[in-house]
C-alpha positions in Angstrom: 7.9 42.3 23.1 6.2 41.6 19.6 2.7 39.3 20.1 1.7 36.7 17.6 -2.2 36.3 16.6 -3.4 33.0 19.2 -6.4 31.7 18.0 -8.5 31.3 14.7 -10.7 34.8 15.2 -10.9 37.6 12.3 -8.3 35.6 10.1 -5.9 36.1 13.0 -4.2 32.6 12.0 -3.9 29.4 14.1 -1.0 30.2 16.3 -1.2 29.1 19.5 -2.9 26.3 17.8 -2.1 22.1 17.3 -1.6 20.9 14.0 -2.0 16.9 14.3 -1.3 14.8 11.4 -4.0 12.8 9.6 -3.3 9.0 9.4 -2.6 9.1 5.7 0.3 11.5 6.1 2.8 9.6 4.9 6.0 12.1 5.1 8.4 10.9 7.2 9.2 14.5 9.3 5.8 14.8 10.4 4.2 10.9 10.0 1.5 10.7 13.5 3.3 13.9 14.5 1.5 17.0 16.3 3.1 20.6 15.8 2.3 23.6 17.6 1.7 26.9 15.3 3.9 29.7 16.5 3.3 32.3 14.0 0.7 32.1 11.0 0.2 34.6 8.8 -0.4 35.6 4.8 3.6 35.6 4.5 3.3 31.6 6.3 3.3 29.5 9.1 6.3 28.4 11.6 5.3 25.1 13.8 7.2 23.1 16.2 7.3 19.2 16.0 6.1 18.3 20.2 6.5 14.6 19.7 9.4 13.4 17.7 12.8 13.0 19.6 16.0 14.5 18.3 18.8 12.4 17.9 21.0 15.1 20.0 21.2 15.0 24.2 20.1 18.4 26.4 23.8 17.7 27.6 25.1 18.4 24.4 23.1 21.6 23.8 24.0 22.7 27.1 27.5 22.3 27.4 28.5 25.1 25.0 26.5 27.5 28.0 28.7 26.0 30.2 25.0 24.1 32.2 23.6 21.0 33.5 20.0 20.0 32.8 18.1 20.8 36.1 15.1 21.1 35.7 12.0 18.5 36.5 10.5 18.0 32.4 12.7 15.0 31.1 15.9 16.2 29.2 14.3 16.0 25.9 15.8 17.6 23.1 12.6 17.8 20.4 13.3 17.3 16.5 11.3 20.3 16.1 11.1 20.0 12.1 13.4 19.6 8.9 14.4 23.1 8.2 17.4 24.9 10.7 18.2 21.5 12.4 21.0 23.3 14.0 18.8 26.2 15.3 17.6 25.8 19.1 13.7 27.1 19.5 12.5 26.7 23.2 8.5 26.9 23.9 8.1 28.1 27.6 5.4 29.8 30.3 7.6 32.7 31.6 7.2 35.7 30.2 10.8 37.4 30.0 12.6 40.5 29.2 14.9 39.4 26.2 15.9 39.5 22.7 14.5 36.4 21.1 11.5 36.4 23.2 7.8 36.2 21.7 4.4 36.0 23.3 2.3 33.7 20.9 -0.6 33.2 23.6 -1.4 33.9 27.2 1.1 32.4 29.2 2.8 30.4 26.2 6.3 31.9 24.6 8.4 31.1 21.8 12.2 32.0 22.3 15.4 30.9 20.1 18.1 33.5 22.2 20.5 31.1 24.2 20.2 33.4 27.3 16.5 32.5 27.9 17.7 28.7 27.3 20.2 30.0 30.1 17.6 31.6 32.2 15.4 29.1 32.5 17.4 26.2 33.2 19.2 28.4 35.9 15.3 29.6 37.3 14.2 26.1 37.3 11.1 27.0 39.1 9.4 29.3 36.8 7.1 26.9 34.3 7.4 24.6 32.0 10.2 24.6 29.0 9.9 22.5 25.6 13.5 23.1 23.6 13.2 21.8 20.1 16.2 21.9 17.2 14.7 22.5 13.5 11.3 23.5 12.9 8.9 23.3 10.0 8.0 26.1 8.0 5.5 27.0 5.3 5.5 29.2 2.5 2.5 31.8 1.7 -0.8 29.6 1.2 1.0 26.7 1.2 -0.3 25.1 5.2 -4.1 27.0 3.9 -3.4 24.6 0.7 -2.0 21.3 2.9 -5.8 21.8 5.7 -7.7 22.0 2.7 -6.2 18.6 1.2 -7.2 17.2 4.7 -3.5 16.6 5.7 -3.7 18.3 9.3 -6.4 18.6 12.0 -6.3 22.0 13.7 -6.6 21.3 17.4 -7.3 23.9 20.7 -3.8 24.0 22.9 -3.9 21.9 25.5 -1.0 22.6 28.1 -0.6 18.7 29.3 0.0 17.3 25.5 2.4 20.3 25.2 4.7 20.0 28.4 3.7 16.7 30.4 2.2 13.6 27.8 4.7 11.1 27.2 6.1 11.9 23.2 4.0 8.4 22.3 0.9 9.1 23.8 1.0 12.8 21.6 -1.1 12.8 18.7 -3.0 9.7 19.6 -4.1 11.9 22.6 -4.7 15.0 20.6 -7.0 13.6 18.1 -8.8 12.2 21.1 -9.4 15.9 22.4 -10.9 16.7 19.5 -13.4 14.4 20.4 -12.4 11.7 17.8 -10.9 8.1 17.8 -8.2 7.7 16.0 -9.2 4.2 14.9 -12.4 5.7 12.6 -10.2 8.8 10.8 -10.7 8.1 7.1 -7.2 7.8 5.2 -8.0 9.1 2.2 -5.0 7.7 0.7 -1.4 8.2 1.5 -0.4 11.7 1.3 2.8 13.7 1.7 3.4 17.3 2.5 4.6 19.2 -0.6 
């Protein structure tokens, strides 16, 4: 199992990490939207949209496996980002012994194999599962360039905005853990990603 830098320490990267738009964010795919960091390195950064709905169903990503949606999370299927839309990425607390499987943090996995999608919809007890279609990606220097330009606040994980939070209640609650009301962040003018 490969392991992915969590945390900010030595120039490690910010995986593991929240990236929550600032109000002046203006791009459609990630407008109020927070994004967990799943890798981040000098080669980039892959993220994971946690509070934008995709227009797809769970039953329609399931039926191909030949499954049923029984788990207790709603039966959300995330619009994870713009790039890969048709590319099924799955955030989870179960560590497991397959192809596909990363460890970006302690007790926090990334995994795009549809056997763990099978597995832990089947193992319904073992911790929490966010599956996402698409994710967004940056190129070398290019999300160092975007936090610099004030587009995203970097925020610590916290497990209940991940898993649990109602998808409205998302970003508005993640600036707030920062320890900031939303209501008095600056909009330095309308900005989009580039």
């Amino acid at each position: 199992m490969k392991e992915i830098a969590c945390g900010i320490p030595a120039g490690r990267g910010l995986a593991g990490k929240f990236l929550i738009a600032m109000p002046g964010l203006q791009d459609p795919n990630f407008e109020k939207t927070v994004l967990f960091v799943c890798t981040h390195n000098k080669s980039g950064a892959l993220g994971l949209v946690i509070n934008q709905p995709h227009m797809a169903n769970m039953s329609e990503v399931l039926a191909p496996l030949g499954l049923e949606w029984e788990r207790p999370e709603s039966p959300i299927v995330f619009h994870g980002g713009p790039m890969a839309l048709d590319r099924g990425f799955m955030l989870y607390e179960t560590d497991l012994d397959y192809p596909g499987h990363v460890r970006i943090c302690e007790h926090i996995y990334l995994g795009t194999n549809p056997e763990i999608l099978r597995h832990l919809v089947q193992e319904r007890g073992q911790g929490r599962l966010l599956f996402a279609l698409g994710y967004a990606g940056w190129g070398s220097g290019q999300l160092e360039s975007e936090l610099r330009d004030n587009i995203w606040l970097v925020g610590a994980l916290d497990r209940t905005i991940l898993f649990d939070l109602p998808l409205p209640s998302r970003w508005e609650s993640a600036i707030r853990s920062l320890g900031v009301n939303p209501r008095y962040l600056v909009d330095p003018g309308r900005s989009s990603v580039h």
